[in-house]
N, C-alpha and C positions, 0 to 999 in steps of 0.2 A: 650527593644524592641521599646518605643515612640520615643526613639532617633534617631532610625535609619530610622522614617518613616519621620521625618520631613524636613531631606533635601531633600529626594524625592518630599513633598508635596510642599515646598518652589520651590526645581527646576519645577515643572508643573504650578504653578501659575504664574512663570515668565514668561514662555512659552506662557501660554495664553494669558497676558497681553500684551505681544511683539507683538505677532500678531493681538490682537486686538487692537493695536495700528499702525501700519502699513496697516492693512489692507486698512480703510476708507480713509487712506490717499494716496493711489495706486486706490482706485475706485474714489477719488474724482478729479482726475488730471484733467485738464480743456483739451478738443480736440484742436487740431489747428484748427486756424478757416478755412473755405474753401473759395476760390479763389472768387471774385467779376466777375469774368471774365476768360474767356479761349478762347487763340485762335483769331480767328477774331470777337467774340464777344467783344474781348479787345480796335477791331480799334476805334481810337479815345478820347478815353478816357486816365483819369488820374491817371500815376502809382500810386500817393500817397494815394489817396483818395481809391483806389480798393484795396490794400493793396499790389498788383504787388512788390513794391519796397521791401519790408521786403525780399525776397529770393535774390535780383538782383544779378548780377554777370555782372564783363565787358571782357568780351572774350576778351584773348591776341591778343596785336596790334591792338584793335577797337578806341585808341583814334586819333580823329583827332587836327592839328596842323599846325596854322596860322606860315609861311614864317617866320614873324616880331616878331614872340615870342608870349604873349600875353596867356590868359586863354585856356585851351583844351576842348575839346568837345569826351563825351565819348557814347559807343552804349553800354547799360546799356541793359540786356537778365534776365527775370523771366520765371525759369523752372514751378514754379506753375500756373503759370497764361500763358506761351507758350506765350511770348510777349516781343515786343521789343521797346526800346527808344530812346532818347540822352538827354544829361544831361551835363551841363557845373562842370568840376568838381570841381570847387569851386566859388567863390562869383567872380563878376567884375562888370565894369561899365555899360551902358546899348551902350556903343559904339560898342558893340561886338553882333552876333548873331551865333546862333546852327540853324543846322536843321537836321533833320532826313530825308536824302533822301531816296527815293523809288523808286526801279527800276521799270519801266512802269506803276508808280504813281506818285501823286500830293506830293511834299514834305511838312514836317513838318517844317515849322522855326518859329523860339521861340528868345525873345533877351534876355540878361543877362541882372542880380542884381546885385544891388554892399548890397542887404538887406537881400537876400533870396536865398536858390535853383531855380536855372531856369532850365525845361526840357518842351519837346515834350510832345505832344500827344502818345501813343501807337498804336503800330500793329503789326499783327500777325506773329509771330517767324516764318514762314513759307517764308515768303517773304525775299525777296534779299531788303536787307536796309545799309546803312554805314552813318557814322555819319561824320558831316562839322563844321565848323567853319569858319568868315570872322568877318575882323574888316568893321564893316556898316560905311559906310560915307557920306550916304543917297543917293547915288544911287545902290550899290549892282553890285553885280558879280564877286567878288574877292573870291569865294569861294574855299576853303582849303578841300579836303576831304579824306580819308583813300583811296588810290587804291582799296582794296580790300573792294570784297561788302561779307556781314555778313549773 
């Protein structure tokens, strides 16, 4: 009769142990943190540091693109933070600049790194924005921009 009680007793201790083993570790899962910014509390400010970039996303067709070839300029959208940027999407010289236009606003231009990530300031996903690019030659105006505004 002890024999047959013991795999039962073995099978409930494992039980309990599993889940007391799982448990603490489903309560202790860390939150995602929440957004530095939402919206037009974002204008101005910087994806990286507000944590904006960790979701980003570049909506198809948002890169812009210099005539002469040359580095791209992306409009880079955080659904968490409801904001929006430009961002060179990778490293270059500083002969180049982005900007973050703004329809019936002041645009954002930013120049490239050939060291680091270079983007814009933010603002709020709400707004009509598209993203530029121009090779600078120190006077400016040869601006490259997506037809379509984002």
């Amino acid at each position: 009769m002890a024999a047959h009680r013991l795999p039962r007793l073995l099978a409930g201790t494992l039980a309990v142990l599993a889940l007391g083993v799982t448990a603490p570790a489903e309560a202790s899962a860390p939150a995602a943190p929440a957004a530095a910014c939402t919206g037009a509390s974002c204008n101005g400010k910087n994806p990286h540091t507000t944590g904006c970039d960790k979701d980003a996303v570049t909506p198809s067709g948002a890169v812009a693109r210099s005539a002469g070839g040359g580095p791209a300029v992306q409009l880079r959208y955080s659904k968490k933070c409801n904001a929006v940027w430009a961002r060179f999407g990778s490293t270059a010289n500083d002969a180049w600049r982005g900007k973050l236009d703004i329809r019936n606003g002041k645009p954002y231009v930013f120049h490239a790194s050939p060291n680091h990530a270079a983007y814009s300031a933010m603002v709020n996903a709400g707004l009509a924005t598209r993203p530029c690019v121009e090779h600078y030659d120190g006077v400016g105006g040869s601006w490259a921009c997506t037809k379509k505004w984002y």
